[in-house]
C-alpha positions as CSV (number, residue, x, y, z in Angstrom):
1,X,-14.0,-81.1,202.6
2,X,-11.3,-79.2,204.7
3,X,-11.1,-75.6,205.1
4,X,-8.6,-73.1,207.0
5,X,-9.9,-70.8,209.7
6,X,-7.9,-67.3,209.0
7,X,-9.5,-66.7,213.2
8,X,-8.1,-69.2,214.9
9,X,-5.0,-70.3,212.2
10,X,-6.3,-73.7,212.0
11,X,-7.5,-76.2,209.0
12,X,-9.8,-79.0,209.2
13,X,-13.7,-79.1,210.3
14,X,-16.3,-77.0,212.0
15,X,-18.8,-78.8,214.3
16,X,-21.4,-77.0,214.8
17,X,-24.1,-78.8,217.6
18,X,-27.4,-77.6,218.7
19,X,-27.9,-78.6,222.4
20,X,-30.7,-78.2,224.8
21,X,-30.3,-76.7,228.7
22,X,-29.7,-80.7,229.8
23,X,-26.7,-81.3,227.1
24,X,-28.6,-83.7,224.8
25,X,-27.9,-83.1,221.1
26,X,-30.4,-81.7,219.0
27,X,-28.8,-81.0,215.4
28,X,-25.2,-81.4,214.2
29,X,-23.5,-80.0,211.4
30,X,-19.9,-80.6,210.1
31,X,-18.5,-78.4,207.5
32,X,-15.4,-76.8,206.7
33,X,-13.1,-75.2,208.5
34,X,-13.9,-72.0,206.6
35,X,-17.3,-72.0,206.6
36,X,-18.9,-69.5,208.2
37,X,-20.7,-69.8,211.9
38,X,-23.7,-68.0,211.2
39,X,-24.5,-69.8,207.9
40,X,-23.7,-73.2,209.3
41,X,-26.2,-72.3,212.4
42,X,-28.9,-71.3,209.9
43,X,-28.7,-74.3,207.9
44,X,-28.5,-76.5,211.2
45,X,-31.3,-74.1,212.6
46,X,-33.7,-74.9,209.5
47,X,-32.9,-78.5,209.4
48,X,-33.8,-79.0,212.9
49,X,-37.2,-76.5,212.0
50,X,-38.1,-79.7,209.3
51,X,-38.1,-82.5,211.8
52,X,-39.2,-81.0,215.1
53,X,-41.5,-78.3,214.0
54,X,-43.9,-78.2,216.7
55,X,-41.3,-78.8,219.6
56,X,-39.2,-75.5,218.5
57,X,-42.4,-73.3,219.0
58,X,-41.5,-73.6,222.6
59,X,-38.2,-72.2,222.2
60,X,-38.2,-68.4,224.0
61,X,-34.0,-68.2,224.0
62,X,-31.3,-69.4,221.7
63,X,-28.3,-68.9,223.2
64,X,-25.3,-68.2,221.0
65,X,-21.4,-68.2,221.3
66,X,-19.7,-64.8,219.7
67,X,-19.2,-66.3,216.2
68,X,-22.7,-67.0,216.5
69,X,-23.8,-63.2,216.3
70,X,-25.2,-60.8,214.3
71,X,-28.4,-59.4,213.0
72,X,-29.1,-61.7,209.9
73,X,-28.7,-64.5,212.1
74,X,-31.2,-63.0,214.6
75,X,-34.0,-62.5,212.1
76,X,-33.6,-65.8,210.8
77,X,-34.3,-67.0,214.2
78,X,-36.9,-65.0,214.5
79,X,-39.0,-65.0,211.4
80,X,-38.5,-69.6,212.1
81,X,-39.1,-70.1,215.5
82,X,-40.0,-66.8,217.4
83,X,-36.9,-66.9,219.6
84,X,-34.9,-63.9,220.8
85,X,-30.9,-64.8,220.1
86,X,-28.6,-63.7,222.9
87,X,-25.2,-63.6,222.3
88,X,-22.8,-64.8,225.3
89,X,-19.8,-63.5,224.9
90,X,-16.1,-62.4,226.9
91,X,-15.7,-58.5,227.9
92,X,-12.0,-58.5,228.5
93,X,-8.9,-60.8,227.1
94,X,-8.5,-62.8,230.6
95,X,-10.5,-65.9,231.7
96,X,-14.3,-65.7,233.3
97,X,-16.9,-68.3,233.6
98,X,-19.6,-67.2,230.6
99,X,-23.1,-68.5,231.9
100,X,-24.9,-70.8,229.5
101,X,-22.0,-71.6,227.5
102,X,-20.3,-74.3,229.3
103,X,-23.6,-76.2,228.3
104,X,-22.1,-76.5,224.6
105,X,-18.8,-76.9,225.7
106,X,-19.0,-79.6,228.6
107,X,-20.9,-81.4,225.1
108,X,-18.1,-80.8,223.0
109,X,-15.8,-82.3,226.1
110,X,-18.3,-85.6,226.2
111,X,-17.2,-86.1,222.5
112,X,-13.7,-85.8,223.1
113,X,-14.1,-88.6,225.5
114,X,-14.1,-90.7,222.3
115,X,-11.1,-91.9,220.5
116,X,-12.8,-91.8,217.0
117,X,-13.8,-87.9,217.3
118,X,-11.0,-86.5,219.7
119,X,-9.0,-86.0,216.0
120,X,-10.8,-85.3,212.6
121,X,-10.2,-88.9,211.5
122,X,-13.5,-89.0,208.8
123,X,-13.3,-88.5,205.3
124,X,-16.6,-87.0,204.7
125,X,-18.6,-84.9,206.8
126,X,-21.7,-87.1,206.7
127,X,-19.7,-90.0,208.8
128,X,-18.2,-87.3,211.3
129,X,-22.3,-86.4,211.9
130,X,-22.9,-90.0,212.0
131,X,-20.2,-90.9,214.8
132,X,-21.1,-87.8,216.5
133,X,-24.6,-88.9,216.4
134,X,-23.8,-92.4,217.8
135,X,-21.8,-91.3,220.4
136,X,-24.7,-89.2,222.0
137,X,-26.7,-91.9,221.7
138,X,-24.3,-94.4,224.0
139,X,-23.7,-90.9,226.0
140,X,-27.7,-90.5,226.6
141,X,-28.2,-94.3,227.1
142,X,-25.6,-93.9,229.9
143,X,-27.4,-91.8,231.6
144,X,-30.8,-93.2,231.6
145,X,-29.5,-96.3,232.4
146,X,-27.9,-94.6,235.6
């Protein structure tokens, strides 16, 4: 299941991670390259809404990268869980510090810390979850052990 992203020229696999304000995964998703954002987050969104039903009706805020937007995606979000989506996103071509977003990224960077997911090594999507999933659980281990 590989895909090419016409946006950023590239082929392979989309992770797509829900994350609370203290990093810790919520919901993964892998899918292709060419799949788009706002679908993937939907499906990860209503996956999550079947296991942790009652915990998500304390969500206010989902905050969103720029792929992320639009207004499909914000009813979705709001006729599941209630929850305004803001969308962080650049205003100019050079580089700023976006608030909330280095939340998701500084998780993507934890991940990268491992040999196995720094490259798309996995056949099938349902492993990549699987090793991502494994790797957050030594990551969160880590830190209550510390």
């Amino acid at each position: 299941m590989y895909g090419f992203d016409g946006g950023k020229k590239v082929k392979g696999r989309k992770r797509h991670v829900l994350v609370d304000s203290l990093d810790l995964l919520l919901k993964v998703v892998v899918t292709a390259a060419n799949t788009s954002e706002r679908l993937a987050s939907a499906y990860a969104l209503m996956e999550l809404w079947d296991e942790y039903r009652k915990c998500l009706n304390y969500v206010k805020v989902l905050w969103v990268d720029g792929g992320y937007s639009g207004d499909k995606l914000a009813l979705a979000v709001w006729l599941m869980i209630q929850a305004k989506v803001e969308v962080i996103q650049r205003m100019g071509p050079e580089f700023e510090l976006l608030p909330k977003r280095w939340v998701v990224e500084r998780t993507f960077e934890w991940l990268n810390w491992y040999r196995r997911l720094s490259k798309d090594y996995e056949r099938l999507p349902d492993m990549s979850e699987a090793a991502i999933y494994a790797v957050m659980t030594r990551i969160m281990l880590k830190r209550l052990a510390a």
